[in-house]
Structure formats: structure tokens, C-alpha cells
C-alpha positions in Angstrom: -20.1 -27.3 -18.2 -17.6 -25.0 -19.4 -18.0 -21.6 -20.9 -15.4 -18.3 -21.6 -15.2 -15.8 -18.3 -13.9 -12.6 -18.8 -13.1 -10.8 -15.3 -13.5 -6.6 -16.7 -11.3 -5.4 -14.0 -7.6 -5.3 -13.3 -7.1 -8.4 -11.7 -4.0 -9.3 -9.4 -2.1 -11.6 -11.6 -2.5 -8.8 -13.9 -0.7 -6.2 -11.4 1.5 -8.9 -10.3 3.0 -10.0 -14.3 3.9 -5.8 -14.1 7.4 -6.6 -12.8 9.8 -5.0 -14.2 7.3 -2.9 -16.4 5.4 0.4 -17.0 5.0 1.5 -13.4 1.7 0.6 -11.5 -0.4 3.5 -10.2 -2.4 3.0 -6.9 -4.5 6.1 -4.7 -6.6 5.0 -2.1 -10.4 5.5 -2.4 -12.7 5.4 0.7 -16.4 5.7 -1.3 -18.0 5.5 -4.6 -17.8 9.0 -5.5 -14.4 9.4 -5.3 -13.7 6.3 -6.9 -15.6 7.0 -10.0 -13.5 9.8 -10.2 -9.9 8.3 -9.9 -11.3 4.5 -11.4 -10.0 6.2 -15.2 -7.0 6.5 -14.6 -5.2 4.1 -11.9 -4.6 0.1 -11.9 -5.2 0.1 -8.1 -7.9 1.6 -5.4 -6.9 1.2 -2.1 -9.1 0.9 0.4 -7.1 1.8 3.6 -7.5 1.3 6.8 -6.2 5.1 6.8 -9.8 5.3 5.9 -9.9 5.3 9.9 -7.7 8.4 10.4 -8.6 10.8 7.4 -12.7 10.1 7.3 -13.3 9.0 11.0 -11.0 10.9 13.1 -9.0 8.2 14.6 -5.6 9.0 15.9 -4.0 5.6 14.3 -5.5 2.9 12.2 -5.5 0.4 15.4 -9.3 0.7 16.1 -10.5 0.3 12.7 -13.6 -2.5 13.2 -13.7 -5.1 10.2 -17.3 -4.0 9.5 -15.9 -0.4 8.6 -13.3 -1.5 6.1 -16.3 -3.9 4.2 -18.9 -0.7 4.2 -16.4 1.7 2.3 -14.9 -1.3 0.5 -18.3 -2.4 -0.8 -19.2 2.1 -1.6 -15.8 1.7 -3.7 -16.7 -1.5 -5.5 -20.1 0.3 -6.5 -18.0 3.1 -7.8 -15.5 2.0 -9.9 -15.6 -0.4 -12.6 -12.1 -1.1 -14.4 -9.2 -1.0 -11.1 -8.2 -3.6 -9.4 -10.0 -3.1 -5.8 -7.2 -4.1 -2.8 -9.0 -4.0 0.9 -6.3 -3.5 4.1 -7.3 -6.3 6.8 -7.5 -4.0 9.7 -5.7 -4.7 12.6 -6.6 -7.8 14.9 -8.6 -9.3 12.0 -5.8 -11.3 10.9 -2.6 -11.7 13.4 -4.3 -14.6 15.3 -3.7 -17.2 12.9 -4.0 -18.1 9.5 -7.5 -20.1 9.3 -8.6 -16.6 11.1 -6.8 -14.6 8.9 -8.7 -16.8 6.1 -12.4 -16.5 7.5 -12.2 -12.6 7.2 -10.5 -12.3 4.4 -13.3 -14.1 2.4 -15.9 -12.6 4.1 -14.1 -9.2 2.8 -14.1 -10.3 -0.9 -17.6 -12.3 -0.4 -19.4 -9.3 1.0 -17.7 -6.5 -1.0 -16.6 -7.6 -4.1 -12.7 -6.5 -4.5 -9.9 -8.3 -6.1 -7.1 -8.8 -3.3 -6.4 -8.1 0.7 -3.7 -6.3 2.0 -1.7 -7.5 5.3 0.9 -5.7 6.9 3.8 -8.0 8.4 6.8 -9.7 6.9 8.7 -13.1 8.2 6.4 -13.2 11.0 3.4 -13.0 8.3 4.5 -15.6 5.4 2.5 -18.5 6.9 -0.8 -16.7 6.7 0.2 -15.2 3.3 0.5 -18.6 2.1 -2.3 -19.9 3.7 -4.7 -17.2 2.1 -2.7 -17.6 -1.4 -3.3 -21.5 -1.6 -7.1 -21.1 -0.9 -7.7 -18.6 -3.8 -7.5 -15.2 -1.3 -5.2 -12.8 -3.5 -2.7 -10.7 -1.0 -0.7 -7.6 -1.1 2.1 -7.4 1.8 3.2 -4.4 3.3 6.4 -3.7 4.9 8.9 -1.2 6.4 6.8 1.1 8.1 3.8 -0.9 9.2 1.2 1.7 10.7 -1.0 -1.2 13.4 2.0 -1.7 14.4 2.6 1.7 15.4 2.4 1.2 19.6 5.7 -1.3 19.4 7.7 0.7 16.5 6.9 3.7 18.8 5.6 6.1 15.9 4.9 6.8 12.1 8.9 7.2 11.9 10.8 6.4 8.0 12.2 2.9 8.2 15.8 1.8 6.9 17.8 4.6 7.6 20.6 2.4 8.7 22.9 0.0 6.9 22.8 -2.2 9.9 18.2 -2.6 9.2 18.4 -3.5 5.7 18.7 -7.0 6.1 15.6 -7.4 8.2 13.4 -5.5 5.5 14.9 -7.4 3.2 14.5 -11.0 4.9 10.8 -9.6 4.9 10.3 -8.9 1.5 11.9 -12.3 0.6 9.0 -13.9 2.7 6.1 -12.3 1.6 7.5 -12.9 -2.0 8.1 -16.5 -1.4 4.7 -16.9 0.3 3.1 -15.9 -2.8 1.9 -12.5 -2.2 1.2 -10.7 -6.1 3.2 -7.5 -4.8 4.1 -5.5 -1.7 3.9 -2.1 -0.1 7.4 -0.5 0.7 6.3 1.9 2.9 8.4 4.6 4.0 11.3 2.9 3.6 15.1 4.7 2.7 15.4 5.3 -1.3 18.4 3.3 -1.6 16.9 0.0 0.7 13.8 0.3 -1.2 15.5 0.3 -4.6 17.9 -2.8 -3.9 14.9 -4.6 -2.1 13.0 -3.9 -5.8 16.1 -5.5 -7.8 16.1 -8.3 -5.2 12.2 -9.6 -6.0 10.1 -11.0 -8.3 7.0 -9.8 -7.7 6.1 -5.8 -7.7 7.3 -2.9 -5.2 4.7 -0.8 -4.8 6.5 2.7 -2.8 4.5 5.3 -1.1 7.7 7.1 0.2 10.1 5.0 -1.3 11.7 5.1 -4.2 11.1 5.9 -8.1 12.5 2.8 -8.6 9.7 1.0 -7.4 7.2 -1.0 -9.6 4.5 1.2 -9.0 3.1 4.5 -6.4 0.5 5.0 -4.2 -0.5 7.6 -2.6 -3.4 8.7 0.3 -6.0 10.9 -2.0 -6.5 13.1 0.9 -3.0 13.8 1.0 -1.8 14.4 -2.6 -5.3 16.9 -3.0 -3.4 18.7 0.6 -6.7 18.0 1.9 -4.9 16.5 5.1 -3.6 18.4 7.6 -0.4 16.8 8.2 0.6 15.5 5.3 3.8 13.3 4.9 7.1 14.4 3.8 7.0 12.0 0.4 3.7 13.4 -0.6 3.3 15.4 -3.3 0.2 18.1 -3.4 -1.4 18.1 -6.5 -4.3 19.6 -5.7 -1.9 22.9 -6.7 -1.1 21.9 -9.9 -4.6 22.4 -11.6 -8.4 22.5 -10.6 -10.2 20.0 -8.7 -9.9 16.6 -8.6 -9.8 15.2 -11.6 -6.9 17.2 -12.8 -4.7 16.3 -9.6 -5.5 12.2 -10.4 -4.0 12.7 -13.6 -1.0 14.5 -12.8 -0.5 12.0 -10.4 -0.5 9.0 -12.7 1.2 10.7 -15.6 4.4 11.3 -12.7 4.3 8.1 -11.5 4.4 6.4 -15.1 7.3 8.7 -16.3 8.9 8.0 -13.0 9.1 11.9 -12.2 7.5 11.0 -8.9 8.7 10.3 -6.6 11.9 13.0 -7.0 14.3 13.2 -4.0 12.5 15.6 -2.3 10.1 13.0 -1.5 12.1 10.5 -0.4 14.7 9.2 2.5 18.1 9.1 2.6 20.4 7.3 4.6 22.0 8.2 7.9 25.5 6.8 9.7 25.1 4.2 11.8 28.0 5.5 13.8 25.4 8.2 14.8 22.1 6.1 15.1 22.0 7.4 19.2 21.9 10.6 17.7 19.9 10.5 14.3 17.3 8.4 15.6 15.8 11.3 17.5 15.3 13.7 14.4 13.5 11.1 12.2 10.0 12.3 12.0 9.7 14.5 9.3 13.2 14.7 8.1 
């Protein structure tokens, strides 16, 4: 029997066909309510695992349970009906191998609905995006600053400062590329590293502080509304730009597709390698 199927949402070849074109605009949504709310105006929710820091109190994303990302996935699938939904596979759910990696990442899009996973990881990652790609599981990579990984980079520190980095970013990128993930997170990654890893791929770079150049933005709701309170150095508030919510979403996506955000206030530059000893300590925040 065969019969005409139309999927209503945005769908990740969709997002992934967007190289190279009007730029892609991602928030992260965390339940229905807020998704209704943002769902007008944005090709991507993101269900983060950040979920675990700005609703829950966690100091890191590390003890994020699987069953916590498929509850507010599941709230944001109710809540939304025209984005494409992208879950983050929390930490440990994936790493051990690829049939495990496989076994939660369809019970993610079994029991909640969404359209794609998210994985952090690059070289070291490619198998299981592959693995996940071939059996009909879109992904999303994520590289440069990879938050589970936070205890052995040894903090939420900008990425690719350095001349003497950028081919390890970029040998990741390559990989998830190759492996058949639709796009990738560049996340906090130097402006001009994240701009040349852009020119180098085929599939969409989607920056959250990392360059205008990118394919596409996203940003942590919470933190473009200055609802956090520590909020990153390549956010923008919006929340001050008009009233309430709805108002903020918009002059969010309207930046991001006239690629006035991100502006160079909001991103990294380089340092000298011949100082790295030095420069290294005065990362955070700079």
C-alpha cells in the first residue's frame, strides 16, 4: 500500500539542505508553554540538557537522567507544532557504544516525538553518528566547547583561541560531517575558527558564541530573556529590547536572519600562541 505523507514540521533534511542559505534560528525550549510561544518564529527548539542547570538547579549538565530529557522533550513536542524538535542525549546515555547510543536514542524519538538527537563529541563520536544515521536516527553534533565534558576540559572556558587548536576542531567537524550528521553545534568556539570550519563543510554550522558567519544561531531562552544569572559573554539580552516574551523571540530571529547577531561583542577573538601560558588563565569571560 502506498499513499502521500506529509511530515507538518521542519524536518532535519530540511535544516540540513540550509547550507549556505537564509540563516537557521534555534532557542532552546524546556516545556509546552514556552514553546508555543517561540514555535512561530524559529526552525529549531532545543531541548537542552542545560534544561538541567537553568530549571533544576544543577551545577553542570553531567547528572541529567535520560528520563528528564524525554519528560520536557515530550511537554515541548505537545507545545509546538511547526519547528523542528532536536533532543540533547544527556551524558552517559550514549558514550558506551553505538548499539547503546542507538537503544536510547529511539526510545527518545519513540516516546517523545521530536525530529533529531543531539550528541556532543567529534572524531571520537563519528562511529556512533553513523551508526544512528544509517538506522533512520537523525543527529546534530556538537563541538568546541562540549559542556559533559566539562570535568576533563576543566571548565565552561571558549575553545580555539589558539592557531595551534584549530586543526583538532576542525578534524572534528570533518567527522561528524562525514558521519552523516544533518548539522552541528559550534559552540563557543573563536570567530575566525568557527567561520573557516563553516567554509570548510557541507552540512550547517549552527554558532551559539561563534560566529555570524555560521549557518544558523541558537541561543539558551533563559539567557537571551537575562533571566539567568550568569549569563555568557556571546549572549545577547533581549528581554531589554521590548516587553515580554514574545517580543524578545522576534528580535532574536529577525538578528540572526540579517546576520546582526552575533556582532563582535559577542564573540571570541584570537590570542598568541606565544603567550598561551599566560592567556590561558584569563579565558573565562573574556
Amino acid at each position: 500500500m502506498s499513499s502521500e505523507f506529509t511530515i507538518k514540521r521542519v524536518t532535519a533534511p530540511e535544516i540540513g539542505s540550509r547550507k549556505g542559505g537564509a540563516p537557521i534560528v534555534g532557542l532552546t525550549a524546556y516545556h509546552a508553554h514556552t514553546a508555543r510561544i517561540i514555535d512561530p518564529y524559529v526552525d529549531m527548539l532545543l531541548v537542552g540538557d542545560s534544561l538541567g542547570m537553568v530549571m533544576h538547579g544543577y551545577e553542570t549538565t553531567v547528572p541529567v537522567p535520560l528520563e528528564l530529557m524525554i519528560m520536557h522533550a515530550q511537554a515541548v513536542v505537545r507545545g509546538s507544532t511547526r519547528a523542528l524538535v532536536v533532543v540533547d542525549m544527556p551524558f552517559g546515555s550514549y558514550e558506551e557504544s553505538p548499539a547503546v547510543a542507538f537503544r536510547n536514542s529511539a526510545r527518545v524519538m519513540k516516546e517523545t516525538g521530536c525530529g533529531a538527537v543531539k550528541l556532543e563529541g567529534g572524531v571520537h563520536m563519528a562511529e556512533t553518528v553513523r551508526y544512528l544515521t544509517e538506522r533512520g536516527i537523525p543527529v546534530m553534533g556538537h563541538i568546541g566547547l562540549t559542556p559533559q565534558a566539562v570535568n576533563t576540559i576543566g571548565g565552561f572556558q571558549p575553545r580555539g583561541r589558539f592557531r595551534s587548536e584549530w586543526a583538532a576542531f576542525e578534524a572534528d567537524a570533518r567527522a561528524v560531517a562525514e558521519a552523516g550528521a544533518f548539522a552541528v553545534v559550534l559552540e563557543a568556539l573563536a570567530e575566525l575558527l568557527a567561520a573557516r570550519i563553516t567554509k570548510q563543510i557541507d552540512i550547517p554550522t549552527i554558532g551559539i558564541g561563534a560566529s555570524a558567519e555560521c549557518d544558523g544561531q541558537v541561543l539558551v531562552l533563559e539567557d537571551m530573556l537575562g533571566l539567568s544569572p550568569r549569563v555568557p559573554k556571546f549572549v545577547k539580552e533581549y528581554a531589554q529590547l521590548g516587553a515580554g516574551i514574545e517580543a524578545a523571540v522576534k528580535s532574536f530571529a529577525t538578528d540572526v536572519r540579517t546576520r546582526a547577531f552575533p556582532s563582535a561583542e559577542h564573540t571570541y577573538t584570537m590570542f598568541d600562541d606565544a603567550e598561551g601560558a599566560t592567556k590561558k588563565t584569563k579565558m573565562t569571560g573574556s
